[in-house]
C-alpha positions as CSV (number, residue, x, y, z in Angstrom):
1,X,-14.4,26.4,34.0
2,X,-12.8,29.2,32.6
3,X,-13.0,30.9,28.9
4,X,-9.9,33.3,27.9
5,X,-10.5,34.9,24.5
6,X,-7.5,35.2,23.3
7,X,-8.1,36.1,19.1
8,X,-10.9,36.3,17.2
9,X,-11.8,39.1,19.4
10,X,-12.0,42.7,19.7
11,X,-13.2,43.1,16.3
12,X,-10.8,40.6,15.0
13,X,-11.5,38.2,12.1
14,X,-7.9,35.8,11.9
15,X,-6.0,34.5,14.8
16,X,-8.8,32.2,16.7
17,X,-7.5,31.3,19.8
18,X,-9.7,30.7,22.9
19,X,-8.6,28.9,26.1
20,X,-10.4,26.8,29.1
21,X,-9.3,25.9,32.2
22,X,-11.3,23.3,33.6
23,X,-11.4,22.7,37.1
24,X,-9.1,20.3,37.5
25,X,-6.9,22.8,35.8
26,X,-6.0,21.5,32.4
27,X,-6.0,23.7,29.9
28,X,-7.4,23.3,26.6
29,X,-7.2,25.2,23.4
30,X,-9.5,25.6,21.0
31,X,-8.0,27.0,17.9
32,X,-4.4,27.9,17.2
33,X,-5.1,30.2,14.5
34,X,-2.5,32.8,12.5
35,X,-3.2,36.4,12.8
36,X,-2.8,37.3,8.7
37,X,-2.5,40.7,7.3
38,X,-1.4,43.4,9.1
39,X,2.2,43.9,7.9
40,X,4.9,43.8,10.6
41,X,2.5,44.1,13.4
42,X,1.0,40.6,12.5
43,X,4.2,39.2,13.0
44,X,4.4,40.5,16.5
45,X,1.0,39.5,17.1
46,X,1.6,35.9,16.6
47,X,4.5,35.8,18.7
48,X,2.7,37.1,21.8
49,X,1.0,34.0,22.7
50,X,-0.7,35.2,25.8
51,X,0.0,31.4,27.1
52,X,2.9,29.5,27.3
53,X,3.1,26.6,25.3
54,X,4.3,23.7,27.5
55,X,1.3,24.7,29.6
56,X,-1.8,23.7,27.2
57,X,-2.6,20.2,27.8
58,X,-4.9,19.4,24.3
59,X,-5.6,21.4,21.0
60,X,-9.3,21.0,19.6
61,X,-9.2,22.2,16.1
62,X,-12.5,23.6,14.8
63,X,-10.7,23.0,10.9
64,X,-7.8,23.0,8.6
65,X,-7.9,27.5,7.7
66,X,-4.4,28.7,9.0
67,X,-6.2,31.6,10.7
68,X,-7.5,28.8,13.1
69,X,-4.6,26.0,12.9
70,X,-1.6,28.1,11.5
71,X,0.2,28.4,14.7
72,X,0.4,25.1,15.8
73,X,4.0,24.1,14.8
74,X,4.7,27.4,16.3
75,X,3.6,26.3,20.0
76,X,4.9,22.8,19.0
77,X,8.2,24.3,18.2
78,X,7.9,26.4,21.6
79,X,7.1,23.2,24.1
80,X,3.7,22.0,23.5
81,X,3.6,18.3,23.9
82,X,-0.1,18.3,23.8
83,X,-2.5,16.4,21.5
84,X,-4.4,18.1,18.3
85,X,-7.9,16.7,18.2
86,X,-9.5,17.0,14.8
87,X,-11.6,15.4,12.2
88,X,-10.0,13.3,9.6
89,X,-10.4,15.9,6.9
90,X,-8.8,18.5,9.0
91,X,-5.8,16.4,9.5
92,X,-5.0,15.8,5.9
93,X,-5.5,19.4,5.1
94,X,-3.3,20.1,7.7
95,X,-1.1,18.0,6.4
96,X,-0.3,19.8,3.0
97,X,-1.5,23.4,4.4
98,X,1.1,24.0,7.6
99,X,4.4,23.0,5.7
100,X,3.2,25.4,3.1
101,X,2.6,27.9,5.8
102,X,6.3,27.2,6.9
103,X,7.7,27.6,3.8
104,X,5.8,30.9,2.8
105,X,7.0,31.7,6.8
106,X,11.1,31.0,5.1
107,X,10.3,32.9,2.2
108,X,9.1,35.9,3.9
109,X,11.8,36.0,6.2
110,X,14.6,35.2,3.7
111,X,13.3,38.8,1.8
112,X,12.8,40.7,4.8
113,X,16.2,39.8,6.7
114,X,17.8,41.2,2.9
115,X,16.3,44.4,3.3
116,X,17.7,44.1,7.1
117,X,21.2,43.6,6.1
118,X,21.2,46.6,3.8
119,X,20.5,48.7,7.1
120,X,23.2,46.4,8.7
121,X,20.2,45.0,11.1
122,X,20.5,41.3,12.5
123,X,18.1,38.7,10.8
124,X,15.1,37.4,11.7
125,X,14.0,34.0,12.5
126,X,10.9,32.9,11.0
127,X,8.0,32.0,13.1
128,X,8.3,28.5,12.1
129,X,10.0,26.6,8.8
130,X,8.0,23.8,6.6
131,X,10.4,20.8,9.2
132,X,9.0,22.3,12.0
133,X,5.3,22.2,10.6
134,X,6.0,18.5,9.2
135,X,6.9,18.1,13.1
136,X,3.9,19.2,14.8
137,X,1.5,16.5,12.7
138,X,2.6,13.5,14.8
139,X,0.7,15.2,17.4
140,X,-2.3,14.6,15.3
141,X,-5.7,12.6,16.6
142,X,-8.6,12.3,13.8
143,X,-11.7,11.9,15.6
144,X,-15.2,11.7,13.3
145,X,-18.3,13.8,13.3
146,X,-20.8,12.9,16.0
147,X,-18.3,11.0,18.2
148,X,-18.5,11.5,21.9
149,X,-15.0,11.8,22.9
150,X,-13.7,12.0,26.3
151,X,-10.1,14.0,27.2
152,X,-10.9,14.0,30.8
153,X,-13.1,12.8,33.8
154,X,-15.3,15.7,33.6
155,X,-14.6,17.4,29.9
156,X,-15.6,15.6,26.6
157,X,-16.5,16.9,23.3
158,X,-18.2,16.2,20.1
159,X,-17.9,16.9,15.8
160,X,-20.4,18.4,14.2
161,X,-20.4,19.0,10.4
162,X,-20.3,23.3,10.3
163,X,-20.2,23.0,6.4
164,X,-17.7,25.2,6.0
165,X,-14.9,23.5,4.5
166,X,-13.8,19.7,3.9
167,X,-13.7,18.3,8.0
168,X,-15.0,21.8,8.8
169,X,-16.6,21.3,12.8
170,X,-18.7,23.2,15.3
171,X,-17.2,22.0,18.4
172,X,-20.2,20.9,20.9
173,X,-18.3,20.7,24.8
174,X,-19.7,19.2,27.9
175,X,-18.1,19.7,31.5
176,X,-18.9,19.2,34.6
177,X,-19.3,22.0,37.4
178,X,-20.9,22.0,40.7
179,X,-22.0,18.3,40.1
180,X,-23.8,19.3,37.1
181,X,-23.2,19.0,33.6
182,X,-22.5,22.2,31.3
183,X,-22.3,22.0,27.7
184,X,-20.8,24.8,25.4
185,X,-21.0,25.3,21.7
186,X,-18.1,26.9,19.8
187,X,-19.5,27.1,16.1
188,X,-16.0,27.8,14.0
189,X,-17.0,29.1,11.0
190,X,-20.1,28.1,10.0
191,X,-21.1,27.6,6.2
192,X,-23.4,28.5,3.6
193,X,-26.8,26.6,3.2
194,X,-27.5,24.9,-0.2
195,X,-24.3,25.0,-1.2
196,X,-23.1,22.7,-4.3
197,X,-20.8,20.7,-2.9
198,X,-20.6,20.1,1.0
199,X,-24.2,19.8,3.2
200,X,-25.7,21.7,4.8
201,X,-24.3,22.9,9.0
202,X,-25.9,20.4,11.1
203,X,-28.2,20.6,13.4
204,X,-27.3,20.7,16.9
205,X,-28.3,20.2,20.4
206,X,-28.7,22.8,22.7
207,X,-25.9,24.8,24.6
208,X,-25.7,26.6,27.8
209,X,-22.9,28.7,26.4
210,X,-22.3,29.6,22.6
211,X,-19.7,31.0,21.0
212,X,-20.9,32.3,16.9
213,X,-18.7,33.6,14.7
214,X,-19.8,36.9,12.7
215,X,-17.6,37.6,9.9
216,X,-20.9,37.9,7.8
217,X,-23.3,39.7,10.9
218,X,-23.8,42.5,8.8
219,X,-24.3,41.5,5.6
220,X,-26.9,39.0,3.0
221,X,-25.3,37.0,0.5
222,X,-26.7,36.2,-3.1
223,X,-27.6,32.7,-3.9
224,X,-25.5,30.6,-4.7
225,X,-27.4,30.0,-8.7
226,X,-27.4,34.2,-8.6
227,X,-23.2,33.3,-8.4
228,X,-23.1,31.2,-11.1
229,X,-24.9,33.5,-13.1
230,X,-22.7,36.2,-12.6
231,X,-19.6,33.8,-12.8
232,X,-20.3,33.0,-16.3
233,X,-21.2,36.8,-17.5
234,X,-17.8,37.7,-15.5
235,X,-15.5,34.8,-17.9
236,X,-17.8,36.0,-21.0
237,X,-17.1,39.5,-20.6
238,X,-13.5,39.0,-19.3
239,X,-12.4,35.9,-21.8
240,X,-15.0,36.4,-24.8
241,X,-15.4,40.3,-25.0
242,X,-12.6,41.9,-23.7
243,X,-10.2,39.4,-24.7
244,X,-8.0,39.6,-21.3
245,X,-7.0,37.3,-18.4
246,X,-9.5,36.8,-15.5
247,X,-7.5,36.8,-12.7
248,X,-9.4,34.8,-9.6
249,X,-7.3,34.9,-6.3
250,X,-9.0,32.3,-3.9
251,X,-8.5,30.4,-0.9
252,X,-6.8,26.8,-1.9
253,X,-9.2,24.9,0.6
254,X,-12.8,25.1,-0.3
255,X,-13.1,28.6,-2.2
256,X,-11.1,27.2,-5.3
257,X,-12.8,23.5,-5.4
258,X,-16.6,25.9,-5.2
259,X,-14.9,27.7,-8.7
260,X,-13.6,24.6,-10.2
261,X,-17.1,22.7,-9.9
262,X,-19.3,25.9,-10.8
263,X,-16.9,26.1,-14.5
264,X,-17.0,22.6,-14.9
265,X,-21.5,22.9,-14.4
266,X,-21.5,25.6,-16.8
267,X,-19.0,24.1,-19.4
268,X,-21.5,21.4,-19.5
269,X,-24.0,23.7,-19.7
270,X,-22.6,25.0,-22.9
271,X,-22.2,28.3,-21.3
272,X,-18.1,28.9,-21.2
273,X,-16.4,30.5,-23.9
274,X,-13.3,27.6,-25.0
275,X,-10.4,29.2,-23.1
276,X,-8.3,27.5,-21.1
277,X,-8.4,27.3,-17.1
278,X,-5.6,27.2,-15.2
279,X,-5.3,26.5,-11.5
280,X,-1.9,28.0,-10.6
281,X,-1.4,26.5,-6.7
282,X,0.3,24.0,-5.5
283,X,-1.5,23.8,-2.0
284,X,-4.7,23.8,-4.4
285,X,-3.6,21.2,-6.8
286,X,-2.8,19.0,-3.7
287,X,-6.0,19.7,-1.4
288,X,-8.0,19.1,-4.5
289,X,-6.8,16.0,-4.0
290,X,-8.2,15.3,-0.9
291,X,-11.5,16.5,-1.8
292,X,-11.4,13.4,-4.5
293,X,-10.2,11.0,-1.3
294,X,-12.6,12.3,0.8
295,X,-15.9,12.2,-1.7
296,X,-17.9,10.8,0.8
297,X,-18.6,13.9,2.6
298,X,-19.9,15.7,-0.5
299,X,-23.9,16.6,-0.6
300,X,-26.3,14.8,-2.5
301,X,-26.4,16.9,-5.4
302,X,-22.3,16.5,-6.0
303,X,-23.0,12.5,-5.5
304,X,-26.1,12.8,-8.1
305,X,-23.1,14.6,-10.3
306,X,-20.0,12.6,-10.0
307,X,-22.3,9.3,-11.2
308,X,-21.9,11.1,-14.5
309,X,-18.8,13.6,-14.4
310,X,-16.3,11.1,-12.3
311,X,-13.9,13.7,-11.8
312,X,-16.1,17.1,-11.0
313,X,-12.2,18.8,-10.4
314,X,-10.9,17.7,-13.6
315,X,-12.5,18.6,-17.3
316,X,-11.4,19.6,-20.8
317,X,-9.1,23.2,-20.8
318,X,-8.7,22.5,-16.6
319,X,-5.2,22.7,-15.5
320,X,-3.4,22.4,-13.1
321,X,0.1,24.1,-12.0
322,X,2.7,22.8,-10.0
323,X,5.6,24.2,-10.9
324,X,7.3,27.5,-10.9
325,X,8.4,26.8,-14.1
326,X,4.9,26.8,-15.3
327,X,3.5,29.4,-13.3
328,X,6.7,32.0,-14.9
329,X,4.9,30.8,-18.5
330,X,1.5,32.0,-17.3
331,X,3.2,35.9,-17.3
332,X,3.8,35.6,-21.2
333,X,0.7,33.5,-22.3
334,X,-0.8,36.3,-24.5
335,X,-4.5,34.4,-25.5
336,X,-7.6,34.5,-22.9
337,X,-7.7,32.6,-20.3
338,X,-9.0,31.9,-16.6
339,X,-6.2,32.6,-13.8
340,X,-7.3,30.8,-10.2
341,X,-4.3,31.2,-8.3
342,X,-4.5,31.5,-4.3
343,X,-4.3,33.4,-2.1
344,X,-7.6,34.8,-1.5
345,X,-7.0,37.5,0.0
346,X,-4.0,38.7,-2.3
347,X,-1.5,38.7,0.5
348,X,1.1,36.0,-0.5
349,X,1.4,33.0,-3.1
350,X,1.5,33.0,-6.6
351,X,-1.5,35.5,-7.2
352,X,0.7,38.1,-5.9
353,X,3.3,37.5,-9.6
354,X,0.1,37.2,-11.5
355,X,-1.3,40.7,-10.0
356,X,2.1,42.5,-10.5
357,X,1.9,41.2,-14.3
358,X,-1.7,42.3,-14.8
359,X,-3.0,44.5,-12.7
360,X,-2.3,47.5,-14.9
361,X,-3.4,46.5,-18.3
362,X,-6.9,47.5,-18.8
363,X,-8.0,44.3,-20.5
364,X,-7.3,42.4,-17.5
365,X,-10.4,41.5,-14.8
366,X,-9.8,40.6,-11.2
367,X,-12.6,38.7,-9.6
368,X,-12.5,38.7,-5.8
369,X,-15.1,35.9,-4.7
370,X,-14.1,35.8,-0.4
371,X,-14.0,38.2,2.1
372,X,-10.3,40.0,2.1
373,X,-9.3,41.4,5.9
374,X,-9.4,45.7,5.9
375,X,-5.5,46.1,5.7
376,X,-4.7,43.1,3.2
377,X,-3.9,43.9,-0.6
378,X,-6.9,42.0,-1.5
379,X,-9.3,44.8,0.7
380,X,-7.2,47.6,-0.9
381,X,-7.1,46.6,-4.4
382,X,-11.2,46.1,-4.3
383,X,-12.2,49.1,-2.4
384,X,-11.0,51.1,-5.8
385,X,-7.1,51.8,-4.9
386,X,-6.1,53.6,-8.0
387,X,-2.2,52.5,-6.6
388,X,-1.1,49.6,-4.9
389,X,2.3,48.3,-3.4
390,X,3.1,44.6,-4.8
391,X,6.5,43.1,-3.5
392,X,7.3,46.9,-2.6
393,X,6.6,47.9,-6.3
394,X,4.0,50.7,-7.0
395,X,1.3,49.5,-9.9
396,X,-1.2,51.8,-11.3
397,X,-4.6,49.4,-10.8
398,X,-6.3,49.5,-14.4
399,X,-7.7,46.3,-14.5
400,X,-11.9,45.8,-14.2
401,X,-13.0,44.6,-10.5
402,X,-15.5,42.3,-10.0
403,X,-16.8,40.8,-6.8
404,X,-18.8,38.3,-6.0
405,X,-19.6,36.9,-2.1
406,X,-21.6,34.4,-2.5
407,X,-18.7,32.0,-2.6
408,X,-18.0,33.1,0.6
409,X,-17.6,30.1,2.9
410,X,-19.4,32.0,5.6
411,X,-22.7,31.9,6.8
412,X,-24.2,35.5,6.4
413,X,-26.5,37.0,9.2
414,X,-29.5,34.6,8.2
415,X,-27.9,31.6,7.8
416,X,-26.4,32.2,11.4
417,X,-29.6,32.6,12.9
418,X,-31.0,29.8,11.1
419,X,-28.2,27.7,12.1
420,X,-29.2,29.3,16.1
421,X,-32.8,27.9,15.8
422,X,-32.4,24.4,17.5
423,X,-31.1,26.5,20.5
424,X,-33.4,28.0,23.5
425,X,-32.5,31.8,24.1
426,X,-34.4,31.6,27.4
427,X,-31.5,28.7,28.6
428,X,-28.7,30.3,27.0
429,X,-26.7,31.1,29.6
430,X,-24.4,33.4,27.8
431,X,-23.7,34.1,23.8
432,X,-20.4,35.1,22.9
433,X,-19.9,36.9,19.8
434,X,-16.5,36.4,18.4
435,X,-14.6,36.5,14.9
436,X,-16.0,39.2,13.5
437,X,-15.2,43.0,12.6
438,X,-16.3,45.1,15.3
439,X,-19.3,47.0,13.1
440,X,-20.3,42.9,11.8
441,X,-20.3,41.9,15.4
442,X,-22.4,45.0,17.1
443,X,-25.0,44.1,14.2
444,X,-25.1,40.6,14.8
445,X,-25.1,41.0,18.5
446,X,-28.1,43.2,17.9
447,X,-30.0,40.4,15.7
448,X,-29.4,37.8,18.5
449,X,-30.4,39.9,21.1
450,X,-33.8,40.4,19.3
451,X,-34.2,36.8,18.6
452,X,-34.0,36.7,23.0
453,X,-31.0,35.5,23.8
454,X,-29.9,37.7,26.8
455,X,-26.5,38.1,27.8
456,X,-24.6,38.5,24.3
457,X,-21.0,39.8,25.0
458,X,-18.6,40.6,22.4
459,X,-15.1,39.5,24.2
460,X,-12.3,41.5,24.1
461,X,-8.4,39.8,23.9
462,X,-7.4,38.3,26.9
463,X,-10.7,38.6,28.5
464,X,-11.4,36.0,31.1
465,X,-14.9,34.7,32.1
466,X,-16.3,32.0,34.5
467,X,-18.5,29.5,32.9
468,X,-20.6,27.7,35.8
C-alpha cells in the first residue's frame, strides 16, 4: 500500500490530508482538512488538491475540526462520489460546522471580490457556499468507536476514542500485503489526559506503522486545576479589578464547552465575581447542543456532575448569542462582563467585531486559551504586536494579554508518549511525524527516537512512501 502526505506536513499544522492506495488500487483519504491562516496563499493552497476528486474512492475522518474535514464539500462539489466514514459525533458536528464554513467561505468572498471591482478585477468564486456543504452530508456513514469495519477485501479500519474533541478518533487501519496482514495507526489529534469533561485517549493495540501528530512536541502544558486557577484570577482581575471586558476567542467545538464547564465549577465554588457571561457564536450555541445530545460520551467526573448541575452548559448570568442583532449590542454594553466568542485563533467570526471594539482600550483583557497558527491574528496579537490589521483597519493593541494552554485540546510531548506506551518500538516499522511546526516536530522526533523507535521520518507534501 501506498501513503501520500499530502498536508499536515512539512512543518504544517492545518490542512490534514493523507492518501493510500491499496493494492487493488482504491484510494482512500484520510482527512480532508482546510489549510487556515495564511492570507491569500491559503486560498490557493486549498485549491491545489494534489488529487483529483472523482478519483478517491472513501473519506475516513479522524473528527469534526475544519483543518481536517473542511474541504470535503469542496471535493464533493469537484466530483467525489465517495463515502465519509466517521463517528456519530463527528457527523453531527459536521453537520452545523461545514455550512458555517460555507457561509464564512461567501462572506469572505463577497468582501474580497468588492475590493476586486474597485481595481476593475473579475470576482472570485468561493471555495464552496453553505448549499454545497449541506450537499456533501448525504455522503455521510457514522460508524462507533471500537467497530471493526470493513471498505474492502483486504482494508478495514477501526474508532478509537483520541479524546480530543466530542467523536474525536485515532484511526487504527489493517491491510493486507504479501499475504500478510499490516496494521497502521493514524492518531488525529490526540487529547489531554485528565481532562474534565471527555476521557481519557484510549488505549490501543499495536501498529506496524504510526502516524502522531506534534502540534505540542515541544512544549509541557499546566494542569488542567493550575488552569482553573488562573482562569478565575484572569475574570477577577479582568471583571472585578479592572472593571473591563474579558474577551476569550475560542474554538466553538470543544475549547468553548472546556470554558463554559470550568465558570460554571467555579461559580459554584463561589469564586466568580457576578457579571454576566456571554457566549457570542452561533456554531457554539449550536454544537453546545450536541454535547447535551451526546452526554453519554462524557468522563466520569462530568457524569458524577450533571447528577447534580443537569445542565453543566447552562447557569445563572450564562448566555447565549444567536443573533447579529445581539452580538451589535455586545459593542455598547458598558458594565463588566465575560466575552467567549470564537474563533480561536482570531482569524474570522464574531471575535474579530469584538477585537476591533476593544482591543485598544486599556481596561480590556484578551485571554488566548489554544494554540493560534504563526501568521493568524490570534499569533500576532499574543506575541506583543503593539499594531494590528482587523478587517484592513490599523488598531493600536492596548488591551492586557493573557494566555493560558492548558485548554489546549492537544496532547503535549508527554501525553504523546504516554499515549505511545502500548506500542513496541522494536516492531514499529516506521513512525511518521506529521501535524506539527517544523521546530515541534524535530523535538518530538527526537523524544521518539530516544524512547527506540527507529525509523521516524517527518514527511514532506506530496511525499510518497511504500508500506509493506
Amino acid at each position: 500500500m501506498k501513503l501520500e502526505s499530502i498536508g499536515a506536513s512539512g512543518g504544517e499544522v492545518t490542512g490534514s490530508k493523507f492518501l493510500l492506495t491499496t493494492k487493488e488500487n482504491k484510494k482512500i483519504l484520510i482527512d480532508c482538512g482546510m489549510y487556515q491562516g495564511k492570507g491569500l496563499e491559503t486560498d490557493a493552497m486549498n485549491r491545489d488538491l494534489g488529487f483529483a476528486p472523482a478519483d478517491i474512492d472513501f473519506i475516513i475522518l479522524s473528527h469534526a475540526h475544519i483543518d481536517h474535514s473542511g474541504l470535503i464539500p469542496y471535493i464533493h462539489k469537484n466530483g467525489f462520489k465517495g463515502k465519509v466514514f466517521c463517528t456519530p459525533a463527528t457527523r453531527d458536528l459536521c453537520a452545523i460546522m461545514l455550512p458555517d464554513s460555507g457561509k464564512i467561505q461567501e462572506t469572505d468572498t463577497r468582501q474580497f471580490n468588492k475590493k476586486r471591482a474597485l481595481h476593475q478585477l473579475p470576482p472570485v468564486e468561493p471555495l464552496y457556499t453553505m448549499q454545497d456543504a449541506a450537499a456533501c452530508m448525504g455522503r455521510f456513514i457514522s460508524i462507533p468507536y471500537n467497530i471493526h469495519f470493513s471498505i474492502t477485501p483486504t482494508f478495514s479500519f477501526e474508532f478509537y476514542d483520541a479524546g480530543h474533541i466530542l467523536g474525536g478518533a485515532s484511526i487504527y487501519i489493517s491491510f493486507v500485503e504479501d499475504n500478510e496482514i499490516r496494521t497502521l495507526l493514524y492518531t488525529g489529534d490526540v487529547g489531554r489526559y485528565h481532562k474534565r469533561i471527555l476521557p481519557d485517549p484510549c488505549i490501543l493495540p499495536k501498529a506496524d506503522y504510526i502516524m502522531c501528530e506534534s502540534t505540542y512536541g515541544n512544549r509541557l502544558h499546566e494542569t488542567i486545576e493550575d488552569a482553573e486557577q488562573k482562569l478565575m484570577l484572569v475574570v477577577l482581575d479582568a471583571c472585578a479589578k479592572r472593571k473591563g471586558k474579558l474577551i476569550i476567542p475560542s474554538f466553538a467545538i470543544g475549547r468553548t464547552q472546556e470554558i463554559v464547564y470550568a465558570l460554571h465549577r467555579l461559580k459554584n465554588a463561589g469564586n466568580l465575581p457576578h457579571v454576566d457571561i456571554f457566549v457570542d457564536s452561533p456554531l457554539a450555541t449550536s454544537a453546545t447542543e450536541i454535547f447535551r445530545l451526546h452526554a453519554d460520551s462524557f468522563n466520569e467526573e462530568m457524569q458524577r456532575f450533571i447528577h447534580s448541575n443537569p445542565d453543566p452548559f447552562g447557569f445563572e448570568n450564562l448566555h447565549y448569542i444567536r443573533t447579529i442583532d445581539d452580538s451589535k449590542r455586545l459593542n455598547t454594553y458598558n458594565r463588566p462582563c465575560v466575552i467567549i466568542s470564537a474563533s480561536g485563533m482570531m482569524e474570522a467570526g464574531r471575535v474579530k467585531y469584538h477585537l476591533a471594539n476593544n482591543i485598544d482600550n486599556p481596561r480590556t483583557t484578551i485571554l488566548s486559551v489554544g494554540y493560534c497558527a504563526p501568521t493568524t491574528l490570534g499569533a500576532k496579537i499574543m506575541r506583543g504586536d503593539k499594531e494590528v490589521s482587523i478587517f484592513g483597519v490599523k488598531y493600536k493593541v492596548r488591551a492586557t494579554l493573557e494566555n493560558i494552554q492548558s485548554y489546549s485540546g492537544h496532547a503535549d510531548y508527554n501525553e504523546l508518549l504516554h499515549y505511545l506506551n502500548t506500542q513496541n518500538p522494536e516492531t514499529v516499522r516506521k513512525f511518521f511525524v506529521i501535524h506539527g511546526e517544523d521546530d515541534a516536530r524535530v523535538a518530538f522526533a527526537q523524544r521518539v527516537e530516544e524512547h527506540g523507535f527507529k525509523d521516524v521520518v517527518m514527511p514532506k507534501g506530496k511525499e510518497v512512501f511504500e508500506l509493506g
